[in-house]
N, C-alpha and C positions, 0 to 999 in steps of 0.2 A: 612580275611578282610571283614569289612562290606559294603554291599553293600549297598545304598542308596537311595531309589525309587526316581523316578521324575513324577511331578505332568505331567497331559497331557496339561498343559500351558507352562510350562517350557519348554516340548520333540517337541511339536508346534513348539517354538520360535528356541529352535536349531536345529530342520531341516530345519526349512524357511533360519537360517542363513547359515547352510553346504549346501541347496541347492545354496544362494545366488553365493556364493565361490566356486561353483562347473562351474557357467553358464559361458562360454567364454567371456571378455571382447568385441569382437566386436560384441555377441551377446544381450546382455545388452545394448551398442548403439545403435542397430538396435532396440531393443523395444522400448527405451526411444526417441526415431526421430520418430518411431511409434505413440507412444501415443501422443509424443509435437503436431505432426500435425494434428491425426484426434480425438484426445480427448484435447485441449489444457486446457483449466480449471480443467481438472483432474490432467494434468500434473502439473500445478499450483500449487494444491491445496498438492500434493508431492512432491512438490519441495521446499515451504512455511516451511510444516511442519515439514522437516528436518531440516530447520533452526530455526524454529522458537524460540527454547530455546537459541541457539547464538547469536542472533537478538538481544534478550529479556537480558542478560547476561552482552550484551557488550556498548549498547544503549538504555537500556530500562530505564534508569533515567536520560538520559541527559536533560538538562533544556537549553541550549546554545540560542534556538529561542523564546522563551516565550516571550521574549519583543516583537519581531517581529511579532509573531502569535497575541498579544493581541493589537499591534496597527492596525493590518489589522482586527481585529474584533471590532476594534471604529471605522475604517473609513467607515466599511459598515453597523455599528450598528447591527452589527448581534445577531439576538435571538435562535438562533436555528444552529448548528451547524452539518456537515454532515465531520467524520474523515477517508476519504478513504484511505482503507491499515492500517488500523489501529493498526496492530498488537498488543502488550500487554498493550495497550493502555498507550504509553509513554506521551503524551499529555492531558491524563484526569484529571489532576490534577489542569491544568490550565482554562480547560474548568470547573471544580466545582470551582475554586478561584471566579472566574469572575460570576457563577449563573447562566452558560447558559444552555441548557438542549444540549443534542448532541445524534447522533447515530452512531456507531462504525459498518463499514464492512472490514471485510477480510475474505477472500478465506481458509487461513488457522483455521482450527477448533482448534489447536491446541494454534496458538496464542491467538485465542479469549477463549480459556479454560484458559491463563496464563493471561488473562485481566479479566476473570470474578472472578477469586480467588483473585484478587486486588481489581476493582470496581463488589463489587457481584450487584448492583441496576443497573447497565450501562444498554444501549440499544443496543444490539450486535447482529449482523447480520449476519450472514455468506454467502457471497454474493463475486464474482467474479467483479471486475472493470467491465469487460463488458457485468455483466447484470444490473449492479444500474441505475436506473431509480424513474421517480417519482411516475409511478406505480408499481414496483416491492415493493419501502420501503414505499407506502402507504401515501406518506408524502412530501411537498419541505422544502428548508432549506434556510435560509440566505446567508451561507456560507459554502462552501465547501473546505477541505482540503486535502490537497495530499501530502505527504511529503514522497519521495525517493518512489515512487511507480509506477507515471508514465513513468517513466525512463525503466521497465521492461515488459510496453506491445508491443510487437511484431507490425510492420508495419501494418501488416492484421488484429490488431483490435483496432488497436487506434484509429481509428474514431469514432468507435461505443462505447468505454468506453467514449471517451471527449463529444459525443452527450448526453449520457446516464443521465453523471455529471451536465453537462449544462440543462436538466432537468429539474434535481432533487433539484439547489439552481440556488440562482440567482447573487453569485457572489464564488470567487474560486480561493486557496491560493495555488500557485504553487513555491514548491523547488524541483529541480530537478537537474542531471547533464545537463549541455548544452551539445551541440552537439561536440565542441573541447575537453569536458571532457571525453566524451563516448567512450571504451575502444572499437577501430575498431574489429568486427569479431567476437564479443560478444555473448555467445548464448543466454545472461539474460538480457544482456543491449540494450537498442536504442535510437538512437539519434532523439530529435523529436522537431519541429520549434514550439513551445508553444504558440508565439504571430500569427503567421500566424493561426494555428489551432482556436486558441479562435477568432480571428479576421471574421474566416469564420462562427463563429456560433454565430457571433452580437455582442461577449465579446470583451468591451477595454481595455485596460492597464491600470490601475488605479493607480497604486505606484510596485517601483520594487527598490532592492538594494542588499546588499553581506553580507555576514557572514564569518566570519574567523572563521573557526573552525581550533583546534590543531590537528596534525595528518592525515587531509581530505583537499581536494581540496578545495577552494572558496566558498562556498554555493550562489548560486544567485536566490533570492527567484521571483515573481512575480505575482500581485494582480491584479485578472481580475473582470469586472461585467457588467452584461446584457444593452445593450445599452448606456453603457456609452462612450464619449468621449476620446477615447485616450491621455493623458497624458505625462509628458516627466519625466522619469523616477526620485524616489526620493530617 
């Protein structure tokens, strides 16, 4: 029988995986509660990237918000667009319809590898929610977008990614689960008061309303910007 060499990429990857399978499962928890807490953006950024092709797979062509997205970018006239979480840039399509220019962050490198093979010209960042700022990406924005992202920062840094965003544009398109949606006990999800949060950093309400998607909860979007007057939902 012939035997058949394995390259040293190949003999790599299946020790990495027989060591994987070898490490006790509650030791494997204890790393990963390890790393969440005193490396959290790196845990992020592995945690992303394993999903990132399922992400991209199962919702990386839905169109269902488009109207939504492009009437909250007339009502703030936005020229410039900031798509936080961006992953494989399921939204850019709308932002080139419309002519706006945009900059794409996520954490995961892998999503934004599966966004630049789609828009090769895009402006893609690789940047954690809570370091974007207006000096980290050099730059402000009209509008900022968040869709299914803030839902997954952790209590201890939601403040500093919504100061970060608040920044870095001057208004800022929130879809997220509410807090009755968010699955108790969650180690990815949180539940987080959006109007109270923007309201403390001078953001009002500007237009808010629902989304029926097939398959998924409610979608309840909501449209914030700097000094504005609060509103009665539309």
């Amino acid at each position: 029988m012939r035997v058949l060499p394995i390259s040293s990429s190949s003999r790599g990857l299946l020790y990495s995986r027989a060591l994987r399978r070898a490490i006790p499962r509650p030791l494997k928890d204890l790393g990963k509660s390890f790393l969440k807490k005193s490396f959290p953006t790196v845990y992020a950024r592995v945690f992303w990237n394993g999903l990132a092709e399922h992400v991209h797979a199962n919702w990386g062509n839905d169109v269902y918000d488009f109207d939504v997205v492009s009437r909250c970018c007339a009502i703030v006239g936005a020229k410039s667009i900031l798509d936080v979480g961006c992953g494989s840039g399921r939204l850019f399509p709308l932002y080139i319809e419309k002519g706006i220019p945009f900059c794409g962050c996520d954490v995961s490198p892998v999503a934004l590898s599966l966004a630049r093979r789609r828009f090769s010209s895009a402006d893609l960042r690789e940047v954690a929610v809570e370091a974007i700022s207006d000096g980290a990406l050099g730059q402000r924005f009209d509008l900022a977008i968040c869709h299914r992202v803030l839902q997954h920062i952790p209590h201890a840094t939601f403040d500093k990614a919504l100061q970060g965003i608040a920044a870095a544009a001057s208004a800022v398109y929130v879809n997220e689960l509410t807090i009755e949606q968010t699955p108790p006990n969650s180690s990815y999800m949180f539940p987080h008061d959006y109007i109270a949060a923007f309201k403390g950093l001078d953001f009002g309400l500007v237009s808010s309303g629902k989304i029926d998607v097939a398959g998924d909860p409610t979608h309840h979007w909501l449209l914030f910007r700097r000094n504005a007057t609060t509103e009665s939902a539309t």
